[in-house]
C-alpha positions in Angstrom: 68.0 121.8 154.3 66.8 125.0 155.5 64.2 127.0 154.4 63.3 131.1 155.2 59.6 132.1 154.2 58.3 135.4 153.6 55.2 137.3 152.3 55.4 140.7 150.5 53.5 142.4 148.2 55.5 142.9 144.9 55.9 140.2 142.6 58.1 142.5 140.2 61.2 143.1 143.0 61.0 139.4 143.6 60.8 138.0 140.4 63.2 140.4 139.0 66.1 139.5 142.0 65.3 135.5 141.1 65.8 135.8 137.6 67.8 138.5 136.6 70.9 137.0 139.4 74.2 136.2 138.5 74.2 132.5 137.8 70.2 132.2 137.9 68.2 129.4 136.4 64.6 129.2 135.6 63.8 124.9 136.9 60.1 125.7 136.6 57.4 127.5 136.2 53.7 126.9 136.3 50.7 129.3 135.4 52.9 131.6 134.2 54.7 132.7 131.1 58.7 132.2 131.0 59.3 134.5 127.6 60.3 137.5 129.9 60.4 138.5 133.8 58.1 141.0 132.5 55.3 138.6 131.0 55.7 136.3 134.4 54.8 139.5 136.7 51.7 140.4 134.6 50.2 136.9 134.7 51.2 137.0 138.4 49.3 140.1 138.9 46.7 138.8 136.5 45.8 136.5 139.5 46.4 138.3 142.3 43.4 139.9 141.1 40.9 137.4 141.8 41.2 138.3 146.1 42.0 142.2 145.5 41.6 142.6 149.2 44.8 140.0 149.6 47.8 142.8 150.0 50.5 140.3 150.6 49.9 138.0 147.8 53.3 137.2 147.0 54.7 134.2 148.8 58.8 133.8 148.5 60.7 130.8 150.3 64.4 130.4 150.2 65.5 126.6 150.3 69.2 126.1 150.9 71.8 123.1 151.5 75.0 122.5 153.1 77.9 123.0 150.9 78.9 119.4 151.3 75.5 118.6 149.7 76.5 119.9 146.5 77.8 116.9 144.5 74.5 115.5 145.4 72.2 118.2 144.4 71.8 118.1 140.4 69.1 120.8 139.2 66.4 118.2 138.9 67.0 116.9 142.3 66.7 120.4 143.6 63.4 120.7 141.7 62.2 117.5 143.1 62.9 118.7 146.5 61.1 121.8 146.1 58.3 120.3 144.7 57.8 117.8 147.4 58.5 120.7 150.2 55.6 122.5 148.7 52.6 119.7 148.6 54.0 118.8 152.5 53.8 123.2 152.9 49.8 123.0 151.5 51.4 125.5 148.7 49.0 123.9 145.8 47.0 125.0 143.2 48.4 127.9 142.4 51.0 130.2 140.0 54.9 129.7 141.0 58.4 129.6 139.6 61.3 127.7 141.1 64.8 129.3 140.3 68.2 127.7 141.3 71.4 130.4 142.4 74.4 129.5 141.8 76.1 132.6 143.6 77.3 131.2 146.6 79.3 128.5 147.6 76.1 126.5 148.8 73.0 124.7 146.8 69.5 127.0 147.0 66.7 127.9 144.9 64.0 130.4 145.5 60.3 129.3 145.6 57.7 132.3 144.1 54.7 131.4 144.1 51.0 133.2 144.5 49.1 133.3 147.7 45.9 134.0 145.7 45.7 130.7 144.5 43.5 129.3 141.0 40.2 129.5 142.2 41.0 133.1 143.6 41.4 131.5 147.6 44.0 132.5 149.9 46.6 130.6 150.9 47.4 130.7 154.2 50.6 131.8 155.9 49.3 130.9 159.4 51.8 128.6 161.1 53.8 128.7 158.0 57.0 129.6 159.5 56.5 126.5 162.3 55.7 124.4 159.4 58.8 125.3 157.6 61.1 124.1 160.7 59.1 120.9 160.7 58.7 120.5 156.9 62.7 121.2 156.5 63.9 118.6 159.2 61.5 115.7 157.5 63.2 116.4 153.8 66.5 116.5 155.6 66.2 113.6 157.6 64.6 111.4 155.1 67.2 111.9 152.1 70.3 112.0 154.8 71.0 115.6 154.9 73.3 116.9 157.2 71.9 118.5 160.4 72.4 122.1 161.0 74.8 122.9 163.5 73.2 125.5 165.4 73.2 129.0 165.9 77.2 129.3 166.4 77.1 128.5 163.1 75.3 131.1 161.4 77.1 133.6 159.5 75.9 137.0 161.6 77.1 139.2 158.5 74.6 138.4 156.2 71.5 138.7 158.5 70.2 141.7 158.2 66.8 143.3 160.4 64.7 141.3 163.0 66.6 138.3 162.3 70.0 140.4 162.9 68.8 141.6 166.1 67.4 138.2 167.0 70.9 136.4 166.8 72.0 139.4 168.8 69.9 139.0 171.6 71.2 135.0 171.7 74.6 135.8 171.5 74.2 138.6 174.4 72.4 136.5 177.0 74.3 133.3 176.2 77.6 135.2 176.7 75.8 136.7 180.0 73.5 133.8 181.4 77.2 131.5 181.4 78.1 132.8 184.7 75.0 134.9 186.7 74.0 134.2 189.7 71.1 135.8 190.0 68.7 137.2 187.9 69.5 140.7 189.3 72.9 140.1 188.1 72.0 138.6 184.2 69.6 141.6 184.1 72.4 143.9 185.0 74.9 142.4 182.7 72.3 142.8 179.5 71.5 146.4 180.2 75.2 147.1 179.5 74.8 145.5 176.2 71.3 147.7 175.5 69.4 144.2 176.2 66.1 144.5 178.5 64.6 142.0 180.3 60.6 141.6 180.8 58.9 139.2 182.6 55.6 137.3 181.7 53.4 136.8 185.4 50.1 134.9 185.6 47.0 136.6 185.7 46.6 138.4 189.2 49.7 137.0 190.4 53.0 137.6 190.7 54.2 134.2 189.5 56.3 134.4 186.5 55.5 132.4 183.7 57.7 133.9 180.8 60.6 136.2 180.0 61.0 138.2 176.8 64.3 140.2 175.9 64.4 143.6 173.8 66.8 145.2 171.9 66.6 148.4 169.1 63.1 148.7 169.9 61.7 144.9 169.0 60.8 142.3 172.0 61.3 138.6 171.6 60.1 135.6 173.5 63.2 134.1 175.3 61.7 130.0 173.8 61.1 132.2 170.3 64.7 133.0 170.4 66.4 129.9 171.7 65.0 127.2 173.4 67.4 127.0 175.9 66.6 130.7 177.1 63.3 130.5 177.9 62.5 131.6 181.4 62.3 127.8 183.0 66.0 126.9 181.5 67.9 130.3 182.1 66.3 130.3 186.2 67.8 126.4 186.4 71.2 127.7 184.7 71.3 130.8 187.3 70.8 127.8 190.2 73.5 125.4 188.5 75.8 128.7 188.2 74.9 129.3 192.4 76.2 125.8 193.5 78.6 125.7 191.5 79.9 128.5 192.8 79.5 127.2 196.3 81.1 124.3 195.4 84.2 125.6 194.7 84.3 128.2 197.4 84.0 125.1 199.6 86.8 123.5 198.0 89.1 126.3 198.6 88.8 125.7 202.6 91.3 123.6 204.5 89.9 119.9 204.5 89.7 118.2 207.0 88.2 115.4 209.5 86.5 117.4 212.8 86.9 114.1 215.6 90.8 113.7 214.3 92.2 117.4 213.1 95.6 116.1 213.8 95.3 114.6 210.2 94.1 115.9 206.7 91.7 114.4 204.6 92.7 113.4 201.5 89.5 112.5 199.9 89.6 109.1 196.9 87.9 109.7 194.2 84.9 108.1 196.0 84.7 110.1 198.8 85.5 113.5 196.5 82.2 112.3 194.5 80.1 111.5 198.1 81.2 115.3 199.6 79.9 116.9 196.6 77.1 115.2 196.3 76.6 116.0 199.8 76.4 119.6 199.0 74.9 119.8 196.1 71.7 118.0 197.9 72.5 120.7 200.8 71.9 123.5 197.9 69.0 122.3 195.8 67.0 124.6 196.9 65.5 127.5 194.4 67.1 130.6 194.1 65.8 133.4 196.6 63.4 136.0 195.4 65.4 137.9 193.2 63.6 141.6 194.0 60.4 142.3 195.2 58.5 141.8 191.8 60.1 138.6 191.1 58.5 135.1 192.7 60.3 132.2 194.1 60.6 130.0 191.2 59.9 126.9 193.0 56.7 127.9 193.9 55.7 128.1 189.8 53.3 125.1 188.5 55.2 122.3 186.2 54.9 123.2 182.6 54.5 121.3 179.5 57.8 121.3 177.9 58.1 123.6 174.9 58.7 121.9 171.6 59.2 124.0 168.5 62.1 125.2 166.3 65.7 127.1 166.0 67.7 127.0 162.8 
């Protein structure tokens, strides 16, 4: 299960899409009238009234399933779901709709509900979207969902915006991180595809502690992109690229034993295994200073590990 949350601050857009789809159906509602799309907006805005200086009252999540979940995923179960995704969201006490589409060949409903809540409080969006990630893997893993197969498998047509530009920026520096040896050379491949790089340093220092990547005019966190390309995984691929590299340069020289030269080495597996390992421990050593802005990497403090989402 995966959800997508956003605040705006129409309810009639919204509502209207929900409803009036091809294939749409009303699951529930609550604090709201369901004669007319019309009706449900005024009560909506009714509300809405109660924290007039709330702009974005209109909260609007997306749930969605894997195709294969479909046989399993009757209307009521779908509501259920919902239902249970909002109390573990803190989305309570408040006007909302549930509607189930039927317009594509996956299960998902759309959540609407109102940030001003009954007693004219806000609800708050802080954290939501980190709660979403964390809210959407506990449904998933509890009722035996299938997993999301990662980013590959996102369908880059229908994204549309930051989240289009995001999934461009991972497919860019995947594509360009595979091979680079240096930073120097990832930044050089990225500019060609109208990705920049900037680099996070500690206060009055010039050790790096974070990388961002920009594209069309909006900047991204390498971790808030992918995981795997923040700055601390990218610099360890750039070294594994380097002795690799060096590895197999080394392999293409003549082998041989220096006290007997009259006879080639034909290493066993065994001793194939010991060599490399002998020169891999030759080159674990970080990778040079890149440029003069850039620090050695080894000389950068252990950090936590990162641990957040990536759908």
């Amino acid at each position: 299960m995966i959800g997508k949350v956003t605040v705006g601050s129409s309810f009639g857009g919204v509502v209207r899409y929900a409803l009036e789809k091809q294939q749409a159906s009303l699951l529930i509602a609550e604090g709201v009238r369901t004669d007319q799309a019309r009706s449900m907006i005024d009560d909506f805005n009714m509300q809405r009234k109660l924290n007039p200086d709330l702009t974005k009252a209109v909260g609007h999540i997306s749930l969605s399933w894997s195709k294969e979940d479909a046989a399993r995923l009757s209307p009521e179960i779908m509501k259920q779901r919902a239902l249970e995704y909002m109390g573990k969201m803190k989305i309570k006490g408040t006007q909302f709709i549930l509607v189930e589409h039927r317009d594509k060949n996956h299960p998902h409903l759309h959540i609407i509900y109102n940030r001003v809540n009954d007693e004219g409080k806000t609800i708050s969006d802080r954290f939501q979207k980190e709660r979403n990630y964390k809210v959407c893997r506990e449904i998933t893993l509890k009722y035996g969902y299938p997993l999301g197969k990662g980013k590959e498998q996102v369908n880059r047509q229908q994204l549309k915006g930051a989240d289009k530009v995001r999934y461009e920026l991972y497919d860019g520096i995947k594509a360009a991180s595979a091979g680079a040896q240096s930073w120097d050379e990832l930044s050089a491949k990225l500019e060609r595809q109208g990705i920049g790089i900037i680099f996070k340093y500690k206060s009055g220092t010039s050790e790096i502690q974070g990388v961002s990547f920009t594209k069309g005019g909006l900047q991204f966190k390498g971790s808030k992109i992918d995981r795997s390309l923040s700055f601390g995984k990218l610099d360890a691929l750039i070294r594994q690229n380097q002795k690799l590299a060096m590895v197999q340069q080394f392999r293409m020289q003549p082998e041989y034993l220096p006290d007997r030269p009259q006879e080639r080495f034909r290493p066993t597996p065994l001793s194939q295994h010991t060599t490399d390992d002998k020169i891999l421990d030759g080159l674990l050593r970080p990778v040079q200073q890149f440029d003069q802005q850039i620090t050695d990497p080894s000389k950068k403090k252990k950090r936590k590990k990162y641990l957040g989402q990536s759908l």
